[in-house]
C-alpha positions in Angstrom: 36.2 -18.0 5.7 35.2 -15.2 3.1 34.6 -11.8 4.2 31.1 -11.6 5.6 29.3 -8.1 3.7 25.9 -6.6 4.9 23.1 -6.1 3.7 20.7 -3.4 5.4 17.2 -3.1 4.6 14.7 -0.9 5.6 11.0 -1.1 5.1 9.0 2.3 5.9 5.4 3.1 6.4 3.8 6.7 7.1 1.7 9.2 6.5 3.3 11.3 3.7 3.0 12.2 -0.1 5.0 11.0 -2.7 5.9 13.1 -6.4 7.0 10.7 -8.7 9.8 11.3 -10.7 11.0 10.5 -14.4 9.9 7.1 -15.4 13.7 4.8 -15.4 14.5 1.4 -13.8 17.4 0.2 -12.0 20.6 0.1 -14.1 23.8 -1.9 -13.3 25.7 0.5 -11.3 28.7 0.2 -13.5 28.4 4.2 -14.4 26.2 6.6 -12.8 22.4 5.2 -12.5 19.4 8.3 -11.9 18.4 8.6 -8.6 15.4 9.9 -10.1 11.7 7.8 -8.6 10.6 5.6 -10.9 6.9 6.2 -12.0 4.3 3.6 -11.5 2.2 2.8 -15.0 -1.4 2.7 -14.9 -3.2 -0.6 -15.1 -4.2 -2.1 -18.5 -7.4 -0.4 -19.7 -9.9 -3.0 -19.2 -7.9 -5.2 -17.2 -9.3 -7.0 -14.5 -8.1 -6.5 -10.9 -5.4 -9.4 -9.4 -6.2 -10.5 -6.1 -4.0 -8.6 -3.5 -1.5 -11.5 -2.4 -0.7 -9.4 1.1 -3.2 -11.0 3.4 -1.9 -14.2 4.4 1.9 -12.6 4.9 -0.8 -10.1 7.1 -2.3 -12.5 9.2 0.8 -14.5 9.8 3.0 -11.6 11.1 0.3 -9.2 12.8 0.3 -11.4 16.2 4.0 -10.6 16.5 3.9 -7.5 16.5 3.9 -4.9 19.1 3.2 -5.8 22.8 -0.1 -7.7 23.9 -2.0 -4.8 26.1 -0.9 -1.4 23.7 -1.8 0.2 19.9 -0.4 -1.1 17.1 -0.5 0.3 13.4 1.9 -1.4 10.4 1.8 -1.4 6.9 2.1 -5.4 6.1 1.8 -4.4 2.1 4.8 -1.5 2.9 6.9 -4.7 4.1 5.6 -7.2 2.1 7.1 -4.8 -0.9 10.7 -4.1 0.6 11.0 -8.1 1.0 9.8 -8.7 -2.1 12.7 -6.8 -3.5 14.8 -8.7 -1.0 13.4 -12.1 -2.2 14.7 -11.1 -6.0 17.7 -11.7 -4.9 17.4 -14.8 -2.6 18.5 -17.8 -3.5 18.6 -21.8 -2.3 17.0 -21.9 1.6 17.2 -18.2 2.0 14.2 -18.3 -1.5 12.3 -20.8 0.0 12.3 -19.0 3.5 11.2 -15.8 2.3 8.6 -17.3 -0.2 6.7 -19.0 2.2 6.9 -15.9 5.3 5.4 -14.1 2.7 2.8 -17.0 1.1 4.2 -16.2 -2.2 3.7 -18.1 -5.6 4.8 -18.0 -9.0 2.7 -14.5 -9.5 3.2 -13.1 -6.3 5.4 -10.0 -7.7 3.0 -9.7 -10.5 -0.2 -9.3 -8.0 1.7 -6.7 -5.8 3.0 -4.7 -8.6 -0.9 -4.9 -10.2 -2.5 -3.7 -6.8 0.1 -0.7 -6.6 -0.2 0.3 -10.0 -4.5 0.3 -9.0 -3.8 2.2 -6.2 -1.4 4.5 -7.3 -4.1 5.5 -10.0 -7.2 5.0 -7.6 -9.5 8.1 -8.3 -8.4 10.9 -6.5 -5.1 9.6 -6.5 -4.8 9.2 -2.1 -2.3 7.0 -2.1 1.7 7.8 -2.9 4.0 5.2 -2.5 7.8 4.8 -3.5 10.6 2.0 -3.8 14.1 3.1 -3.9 17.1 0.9 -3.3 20.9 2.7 -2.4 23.4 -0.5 -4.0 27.3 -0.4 -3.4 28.6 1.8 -6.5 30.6 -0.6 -8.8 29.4 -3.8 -7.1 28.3 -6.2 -10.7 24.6 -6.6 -8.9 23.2 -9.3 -11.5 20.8 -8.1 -14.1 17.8 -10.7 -13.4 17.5 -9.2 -10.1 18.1 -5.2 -11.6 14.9 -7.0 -13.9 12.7 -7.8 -11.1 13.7 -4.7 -8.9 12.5 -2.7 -12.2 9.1 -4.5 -12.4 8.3 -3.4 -8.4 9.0 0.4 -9.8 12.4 0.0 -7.8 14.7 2.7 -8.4 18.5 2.8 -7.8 20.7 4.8 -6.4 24.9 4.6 -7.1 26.3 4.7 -3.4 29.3 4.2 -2.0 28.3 2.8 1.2 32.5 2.1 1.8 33.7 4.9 1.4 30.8 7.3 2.5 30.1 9.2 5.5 27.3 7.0 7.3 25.5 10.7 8.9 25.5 12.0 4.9 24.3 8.6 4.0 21.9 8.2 6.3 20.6 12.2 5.9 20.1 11.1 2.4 17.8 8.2 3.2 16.0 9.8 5.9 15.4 13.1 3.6 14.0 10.7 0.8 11.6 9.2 3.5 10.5 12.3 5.1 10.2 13.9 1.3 7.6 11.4 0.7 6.1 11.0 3.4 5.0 14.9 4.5 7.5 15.0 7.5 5.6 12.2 9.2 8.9 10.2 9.4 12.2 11.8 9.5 14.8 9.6 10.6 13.9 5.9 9.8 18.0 4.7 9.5 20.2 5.7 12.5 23.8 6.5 11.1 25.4 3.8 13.2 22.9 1.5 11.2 25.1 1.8 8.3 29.2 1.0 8.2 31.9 0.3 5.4 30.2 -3.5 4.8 26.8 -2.0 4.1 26.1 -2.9 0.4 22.6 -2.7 -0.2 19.5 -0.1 1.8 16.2 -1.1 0.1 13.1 1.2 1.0 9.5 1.8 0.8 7.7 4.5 1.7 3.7 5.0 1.6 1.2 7.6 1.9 -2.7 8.0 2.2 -5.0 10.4 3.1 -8.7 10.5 2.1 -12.0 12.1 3.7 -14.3 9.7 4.3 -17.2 9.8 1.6 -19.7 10.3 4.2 -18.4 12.9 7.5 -18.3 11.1 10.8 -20.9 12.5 13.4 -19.6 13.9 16.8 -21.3 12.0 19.9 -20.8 12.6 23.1 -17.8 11.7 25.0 -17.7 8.6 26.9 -15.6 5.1 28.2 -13.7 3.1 26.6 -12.9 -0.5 27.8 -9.2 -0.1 28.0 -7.0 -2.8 29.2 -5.5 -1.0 32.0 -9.1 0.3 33.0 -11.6 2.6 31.5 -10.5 6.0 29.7 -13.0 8.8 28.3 -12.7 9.4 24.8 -14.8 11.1 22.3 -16.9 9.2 20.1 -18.1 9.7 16.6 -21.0 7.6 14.8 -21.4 7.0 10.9 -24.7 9.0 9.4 -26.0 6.1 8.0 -25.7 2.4 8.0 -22.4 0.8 6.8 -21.6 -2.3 5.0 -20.7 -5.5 7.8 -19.9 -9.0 8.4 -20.9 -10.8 10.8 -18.3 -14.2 11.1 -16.8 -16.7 13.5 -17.0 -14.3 16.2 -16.3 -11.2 15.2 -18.5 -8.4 14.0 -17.1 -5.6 11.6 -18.0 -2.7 9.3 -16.0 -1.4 6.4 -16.2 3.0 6.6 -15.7 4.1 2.9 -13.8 7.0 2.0 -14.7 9.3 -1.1 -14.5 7.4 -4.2 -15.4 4.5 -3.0 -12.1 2.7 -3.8 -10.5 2.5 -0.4 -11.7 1.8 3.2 -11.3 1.4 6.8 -12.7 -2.1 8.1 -13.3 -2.4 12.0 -13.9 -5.5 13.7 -14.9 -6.3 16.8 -14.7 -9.7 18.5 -17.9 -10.7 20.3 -15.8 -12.3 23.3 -14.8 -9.1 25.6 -11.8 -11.4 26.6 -10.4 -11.6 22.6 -7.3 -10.3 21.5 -7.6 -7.8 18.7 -4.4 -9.1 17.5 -5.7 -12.5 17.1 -8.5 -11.5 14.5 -9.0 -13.6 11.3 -8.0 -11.3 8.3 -11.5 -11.9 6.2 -13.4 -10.1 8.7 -11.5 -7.3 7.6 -11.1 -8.0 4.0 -13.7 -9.6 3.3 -16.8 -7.1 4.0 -19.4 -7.6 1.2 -22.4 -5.8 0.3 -24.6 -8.6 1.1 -24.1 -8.6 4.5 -25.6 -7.2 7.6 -25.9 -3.2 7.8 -24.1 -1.4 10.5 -24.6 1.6 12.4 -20.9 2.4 13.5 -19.9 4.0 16.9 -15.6 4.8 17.5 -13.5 6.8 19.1 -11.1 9.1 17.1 -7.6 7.9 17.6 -3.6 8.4 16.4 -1.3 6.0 16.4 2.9 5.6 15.7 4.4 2.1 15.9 8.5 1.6 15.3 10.3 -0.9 15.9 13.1 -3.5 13.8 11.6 -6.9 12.3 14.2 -9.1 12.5 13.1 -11.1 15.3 9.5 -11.1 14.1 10.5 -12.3 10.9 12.6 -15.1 11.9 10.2 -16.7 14.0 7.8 -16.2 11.4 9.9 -18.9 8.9 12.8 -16.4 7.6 15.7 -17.0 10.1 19.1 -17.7 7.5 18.3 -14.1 6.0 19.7 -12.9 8.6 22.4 -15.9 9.6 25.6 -15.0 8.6 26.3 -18.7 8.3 23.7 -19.3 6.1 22.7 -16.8 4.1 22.3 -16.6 0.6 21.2 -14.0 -1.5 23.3 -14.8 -4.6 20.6 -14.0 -6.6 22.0 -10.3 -6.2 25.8 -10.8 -7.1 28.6 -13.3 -6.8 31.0 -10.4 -5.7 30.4 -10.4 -2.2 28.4 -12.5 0.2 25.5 -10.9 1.8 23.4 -11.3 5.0 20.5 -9.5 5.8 21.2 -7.5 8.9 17.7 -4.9 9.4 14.5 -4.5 8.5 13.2 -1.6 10.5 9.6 -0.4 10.3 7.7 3.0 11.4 4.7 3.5 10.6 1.5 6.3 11.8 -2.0 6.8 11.5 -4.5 9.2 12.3 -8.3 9.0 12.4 -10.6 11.8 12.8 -14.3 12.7 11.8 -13.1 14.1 8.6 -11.2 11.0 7.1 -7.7 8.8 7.5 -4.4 9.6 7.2 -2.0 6.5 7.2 1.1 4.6 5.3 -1.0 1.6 3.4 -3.9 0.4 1.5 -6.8 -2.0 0.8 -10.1 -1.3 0.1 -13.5 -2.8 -1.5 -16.3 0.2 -2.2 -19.2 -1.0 -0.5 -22.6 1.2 -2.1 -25.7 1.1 -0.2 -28.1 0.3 -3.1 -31.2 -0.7 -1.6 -32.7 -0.5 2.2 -31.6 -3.3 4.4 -34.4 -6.1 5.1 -33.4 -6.5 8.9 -32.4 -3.5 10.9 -29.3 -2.8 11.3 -27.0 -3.5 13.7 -25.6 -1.5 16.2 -21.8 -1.6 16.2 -20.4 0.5 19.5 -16.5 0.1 19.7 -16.3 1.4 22.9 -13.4 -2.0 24.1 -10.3 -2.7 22.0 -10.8 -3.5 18.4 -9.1 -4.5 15.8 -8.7 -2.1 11.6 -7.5 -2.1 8.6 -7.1 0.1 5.4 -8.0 -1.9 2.5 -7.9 -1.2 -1.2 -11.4 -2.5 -2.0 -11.1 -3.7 -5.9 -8.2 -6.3 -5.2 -8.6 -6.7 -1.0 -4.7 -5.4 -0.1 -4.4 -4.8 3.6 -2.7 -1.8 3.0 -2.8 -0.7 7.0 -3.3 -3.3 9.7 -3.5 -2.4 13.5 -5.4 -2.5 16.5 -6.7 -0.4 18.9 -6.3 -0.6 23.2 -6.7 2.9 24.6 -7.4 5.6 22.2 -6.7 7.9 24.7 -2.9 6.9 24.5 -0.9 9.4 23.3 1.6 8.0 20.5 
């Protein structure tokens, strides 16, 4: 039987700020590649937006995460992106697996790479986000996947995982994270993580932080609905009425931050007895402007969620990623056969009466253009809820989480 090799992988999401570097691609790592960030290009002048292709990978792996009764937050378009990278070099069952966890088609890479690019160059610039990949140094990694790694602004680092010290390696990683992401996540790779078989650590890391465009309002202080019995929490209200949906159940508003271009959709399910977790992903992507106004009542609340994906992922419809047995990724290189054996995730969020700090993005600018015919509705989310950061122009559930206890300390 051949030699089995790893291949780790790490997704990250968290509240940072990323400085692009000099604008370069992955090279084969025969020689000595940058290990600058690659810079992500602005959209096309004139070009219209492509549809964020993140929600139904979203909606299918949002009820596996976390536990039932506690706060979640995750960044489904930070993973979708590190196994995106991972899919360019999947081949055979392992392909086919990963394409349909994450609903992709034929111009899956090309919508995610169109919605960074917006979001990256969103007015204001809040969003910072980074892909960097450490390969094996002198491992012939095949240049159709170095192609599509350079397309998702991938860049790559010469490593040599076999001959390395796993606490320098790992230091290295961690300090890119924690560079980009304003301290907020420091050690995302434990040096036992990564041995003499690792060949391959892909990684994204994401930042936002915007004020909202209108402040919140402080309210007084009062319950909260919490599954293990009422808590007091502060409450804030929105000055004026918000854009909502009102839809199989659920009743949400979309809170715009400044420019308009990003925002954070709450929903709340009519049932007391619903599951956040279980709430369809248009009520939070897709708030309109011709629905129902919204005056919105929520707690302030922070939030940290960490925890490896492999199981989650497998039971999703990826399992022979991570088979040794069945594996195949060589789309990546013939050299050595690979298995997936990690995909950790961290990601934190913070929400205030000022604005949103988080790791993700999606958001449609809703404008309040004329006076609603019916008054509007009163939105209190004063019992668990579910959110989401969207990038409003192309719908990319940059954030997704919900909210038991806002009192709970993260």
């Amino acid at each position: 039987m051949n030699r089995r090799r790893l291949l780790a992988l790490a997704a990250v999401a968290a509240g940072a700020s990323l400085l692009p570097g000099c604008s370069v691609g992955p090279t084969p790592t025969t020689g000595t590649p940058p290990r600058a960030d690659a810079v992500v290009p602005p959209p096309d002048a004139g070009s219209a937006p492509l549809p964020s292709p993140v929600a139904p990978f979203a909606g299918r792996l949002n009820p596996r995460l976390g536990e039932p009764a506690e706060n979640l937050v995750w960044s489904p378009w930070s993973v979708a992106m590190v196994l995106a990278m991972i899919r360019a070099g999947a081949a055979g069952a392992t392909a086919s697996e990963l394409s349909a966890v994450l609903g992709a088609d034929a111009d899956f890479d090309e919508r995610l790479a169109d919605g960074w690019r917006r979001m990256a160059h969103a007015t204001g610039e809040p969003l910072h986000a980074g892909n960097a990949v450490w390969a094996q140094r002198g491992l012939p990694w095949k240049q159709p996947f170095l192609d599509r790694l350079a397309a998702l602004a991938a860049s790559l680092k010469d490593t040599d995982f076999a001959g390395g010290d796993p606490t320098k390696l790992a230091a290295e990683i961690n300090a890119w994270v924690a560079g980009r992401t304003a301290g907020k996540i420091t050690d995302l790779l434990s040096p036992s993580v990564l041995t003499p078989l690792t060949r391959m650590v892909l990684v994204n890391a994401v930042h936002f932080k915007a004020a909202w465009l209108s402040p919140l309002l402080p309210r007084p202080a009062g319950t909260f609905a919490a599954p293990a019995g009422a808590v007091r929490t502060p409450y804030l209200a929105s000055g004026r009425a918000l854009a909502g949906r009102r839809s199989g159940g659920w009743t949400s508003a979309l809170l715009p931050c400044e420019h308009g271009q990003f925002g954070l959709a709450v929903a709340l399910a009519d049932d007391p007895d619903a599951a956040p977790a279980d709430v369809p992903l248009p009520a939070l992507t897709g708030i309109g402007s011709d629905g129902p106004r919204v005056l919105l009542t929520l707690p302030p609340w922070k939030d940290r969620f960490r925890a490896p994906l492999n199981d989650a992922l497998a039971a999703a419809g990826m399992p022979s990623a991570f088979d040794e047995d069945r594996t195949d990724f060589s789309g990546m290189t013939d050299a050595q056969r690979l298995f997936l054996k990690l995909v950790v995730h961290e990601a934190v969020i913070e929400v205030d009466e000022k604005g949103i700090e988080a790791a993700a993005a999606t958001a449609g600018v809703m404008d309040q253009v004329s006076a609603p015919v019916e008054p509007p509705i009163d939105l209190v989310l004063d019992r668990p809820f579910a959110y989401a950061l969207v990038h409003l122009p192309t719908a990319t559930p940059l954030f997704l989480g919900r909210v038991l206890d806002p009192a709970a300390t993260p």
